[in-house]
C-alpha positions in Angstrom: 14.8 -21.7 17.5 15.6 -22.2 13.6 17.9 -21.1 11.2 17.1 -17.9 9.6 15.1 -18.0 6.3 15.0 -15.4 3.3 11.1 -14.3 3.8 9.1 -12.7 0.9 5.0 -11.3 1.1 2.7 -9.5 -1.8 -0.3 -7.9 -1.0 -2.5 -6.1 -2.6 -5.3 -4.0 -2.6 -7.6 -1.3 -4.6 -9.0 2.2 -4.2 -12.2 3.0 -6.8 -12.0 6.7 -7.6 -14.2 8.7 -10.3 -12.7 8.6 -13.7 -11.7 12.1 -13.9 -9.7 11.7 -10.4 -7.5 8.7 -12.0 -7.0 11.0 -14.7 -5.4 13.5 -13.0 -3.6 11.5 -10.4 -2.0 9.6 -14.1 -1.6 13.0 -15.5 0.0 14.6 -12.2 -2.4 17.4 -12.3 -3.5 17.0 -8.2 -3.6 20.3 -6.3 -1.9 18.2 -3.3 1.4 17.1 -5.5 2.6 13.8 -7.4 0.0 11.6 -5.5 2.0 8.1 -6.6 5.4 9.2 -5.9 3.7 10.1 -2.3 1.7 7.1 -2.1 5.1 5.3 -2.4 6.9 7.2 0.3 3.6 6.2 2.6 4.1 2.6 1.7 7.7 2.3 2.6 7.5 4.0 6.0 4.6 2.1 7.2 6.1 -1.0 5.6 9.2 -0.1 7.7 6.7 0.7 11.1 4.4 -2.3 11.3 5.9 -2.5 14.5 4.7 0.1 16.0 1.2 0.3 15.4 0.2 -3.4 15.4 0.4 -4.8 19.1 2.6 -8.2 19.4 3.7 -7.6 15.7 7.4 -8.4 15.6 10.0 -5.9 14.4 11.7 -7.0 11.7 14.9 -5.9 9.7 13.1 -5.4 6.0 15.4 -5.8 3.6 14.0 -4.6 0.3 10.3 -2.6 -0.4 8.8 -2.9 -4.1 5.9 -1.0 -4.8 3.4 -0.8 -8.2 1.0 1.1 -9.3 -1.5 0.1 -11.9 -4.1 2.8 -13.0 -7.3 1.3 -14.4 -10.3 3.8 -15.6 -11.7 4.1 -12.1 -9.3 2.6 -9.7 -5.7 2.8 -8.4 -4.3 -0.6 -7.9 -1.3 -1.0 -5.4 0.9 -3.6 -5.2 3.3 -4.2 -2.5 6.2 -6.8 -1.4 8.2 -7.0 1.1 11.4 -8.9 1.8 13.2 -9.7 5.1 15.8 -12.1 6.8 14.5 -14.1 9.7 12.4 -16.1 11.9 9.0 -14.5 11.0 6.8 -13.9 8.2 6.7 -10.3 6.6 2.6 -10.4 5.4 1.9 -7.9 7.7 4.4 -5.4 6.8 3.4 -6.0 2.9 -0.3 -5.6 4.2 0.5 -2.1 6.5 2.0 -1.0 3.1 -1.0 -1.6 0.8 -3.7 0.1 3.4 -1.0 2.9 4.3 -0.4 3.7 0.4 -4.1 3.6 -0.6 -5.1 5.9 2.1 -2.3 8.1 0.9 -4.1 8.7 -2.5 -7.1 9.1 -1.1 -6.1 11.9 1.4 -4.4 13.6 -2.1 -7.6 13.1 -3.9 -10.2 13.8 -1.4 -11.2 16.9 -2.7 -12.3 15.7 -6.1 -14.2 12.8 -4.6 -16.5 14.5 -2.5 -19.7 15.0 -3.3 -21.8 18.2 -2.5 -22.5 17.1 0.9 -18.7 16.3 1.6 -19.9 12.7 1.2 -17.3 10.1 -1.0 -20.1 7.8 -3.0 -17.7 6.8 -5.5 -14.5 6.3 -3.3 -13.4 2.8 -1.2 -10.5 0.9 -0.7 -11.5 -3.0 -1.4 -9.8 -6.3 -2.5 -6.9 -6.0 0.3 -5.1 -8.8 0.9 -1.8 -11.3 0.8 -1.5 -12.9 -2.7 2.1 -14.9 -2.2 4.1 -15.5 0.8 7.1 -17.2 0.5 10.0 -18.9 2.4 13.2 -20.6 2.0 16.0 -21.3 3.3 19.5 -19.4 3.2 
């Protein structure tokens, strides 16, 4: 087998919420808490389980965990890379991170999407995916 190589991956991925949700998830007025600084604990720890929870995924010593939020009118926008030391890639992890954090907000937020039949018209997580993955030697 190969040398080591430092490994990087960025994924992304988008959950639309009403307006007046994004509002109050920028304004920390959600019943359930800060919703970003959760969202971001969410993201590291399933960044940091991949392992675990997506059969013949490698584990994988991660060595550093970025996460960003951008809040647009009617979405949350999460951004997340992840960089390790190895034989194997890291998109996964960065990918785990993205879906984990989004459904983090939308667990905090749930209550404010739903509609009068408990229904979420105006709620979805969309655009997910890898948008760099990078390797090089060390």
């Amino acid at each position: 087998m190969g040398a080591d190589t430092a490994r990087r991956a960025v994924a992304r991925g988008r959950i639309r919420l009403r307006p007046q949700t994004v509002a109050a998830v920028r304004e920390n007025r959600v019943e359930k808490g800060d919703v970003l600084a959760t969202a971001r604990v969410g993201a590291i720890q399933a960044v940091k389980h991949t392992w675990e929870t997506i059969p013949m995924c490698h584990q994988i010593p991660v060595t550093n965990v970025d996460t960003t939020f951008e809040l647009a009118e009617s979405a949350v926008e999460l951004t997340v890379a992840v960089e390790t030391t190895g034989k194997t890639g890291c998109e996964m992890e960065a990918l785990e991170g993205v879906t984990t954090g989004l459904n983090v907000v939308w667990d905090m937020v749930k209550s404010a999407e739903k509609d009068a039949n408990g229904q979420y018209p105006d709620t979805g997580i969309e655009s997910v995916e890898v948008v760099e993955k990078t390797k090089r030697e060390i």
